[in-house]
C-alpha positions in Angstrom: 7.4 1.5 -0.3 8.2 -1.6 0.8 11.1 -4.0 -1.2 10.0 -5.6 -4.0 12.2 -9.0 -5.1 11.0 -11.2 -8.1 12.3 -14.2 -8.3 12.5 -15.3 -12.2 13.7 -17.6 -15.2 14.7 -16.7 -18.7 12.1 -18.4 -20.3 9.0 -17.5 -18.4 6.9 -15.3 -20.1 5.2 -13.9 -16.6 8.1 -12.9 -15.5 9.1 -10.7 -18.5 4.8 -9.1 -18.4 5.8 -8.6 -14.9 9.4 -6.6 -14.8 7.6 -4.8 -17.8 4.7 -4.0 -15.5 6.9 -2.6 -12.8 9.3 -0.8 -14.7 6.4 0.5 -16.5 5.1 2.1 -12.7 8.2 2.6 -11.6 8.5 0.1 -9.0 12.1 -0.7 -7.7 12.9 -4.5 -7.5 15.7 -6.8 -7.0 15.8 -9.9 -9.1 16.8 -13.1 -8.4 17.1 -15.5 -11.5 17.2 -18.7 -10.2 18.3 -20.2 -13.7 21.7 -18.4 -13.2 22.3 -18.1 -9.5 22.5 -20.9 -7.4 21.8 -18.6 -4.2 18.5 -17.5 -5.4 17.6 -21.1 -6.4 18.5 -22.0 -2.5 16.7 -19.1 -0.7 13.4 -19.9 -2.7 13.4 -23.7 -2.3 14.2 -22.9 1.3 12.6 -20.2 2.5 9.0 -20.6 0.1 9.2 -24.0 -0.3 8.6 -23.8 -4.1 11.0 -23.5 -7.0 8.0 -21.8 -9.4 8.2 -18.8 -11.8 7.9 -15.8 -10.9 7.6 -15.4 -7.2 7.3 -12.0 -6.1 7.9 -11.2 -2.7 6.6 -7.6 -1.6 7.5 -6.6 1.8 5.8 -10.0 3.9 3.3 -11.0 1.2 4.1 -13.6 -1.4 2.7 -14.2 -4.4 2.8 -17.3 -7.5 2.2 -16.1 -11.1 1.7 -12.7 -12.3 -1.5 -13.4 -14.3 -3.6 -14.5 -11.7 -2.2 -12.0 -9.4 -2.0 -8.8 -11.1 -4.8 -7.3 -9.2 -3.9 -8.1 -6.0 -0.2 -6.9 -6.6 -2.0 -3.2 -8.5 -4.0 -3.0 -5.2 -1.4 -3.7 -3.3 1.3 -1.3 -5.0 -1.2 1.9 -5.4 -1.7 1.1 -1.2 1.9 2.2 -1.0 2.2 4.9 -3.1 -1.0 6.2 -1.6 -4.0 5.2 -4.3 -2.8 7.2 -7.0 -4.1 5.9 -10.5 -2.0 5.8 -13.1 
């Protein structure tokens, strides 16, 4: 499977549906809270050009917002795993 990093804030309600949503599937990421780490704050600004809640990053595809993505990131995820339905 390919890496998974979120890029979150404390107070952003997507990003808590999301790490639920992962850890739920059991999908591995690395989180970068940009509230509390300077670093991530940088490498987001810099290398997405954005400083939004959540991010997620999964392998080369990017995506804003969990809500409006969640398909896409399911499709995606299941892809990896080969299809399986939960």
């Amino acid at each position: 499977m390919e890496k998974v990093v979120i890029y979150t804030s404390p107070n952003c309600n997507d990003c808590h549906a999301l790490k639920d949503f992962l850890s739920e599937r059991g999908v591995l990421f690395i989180e970068k809270n940009i509230a509390d780490d300077k670093s991530a704050r940088e490498e987001l600004a810099n290398k997405y050009g954005r400083m939004a809640t959540p991010t997620i990053v999964i392998g080369e595809k990017m995506f804003l917002g969990f809500a409006e993505n969640r398909q896409m990131i399911e499709k995606l995820l299941k892809e990896q795993t080969g299809g399986a339905d939960d």
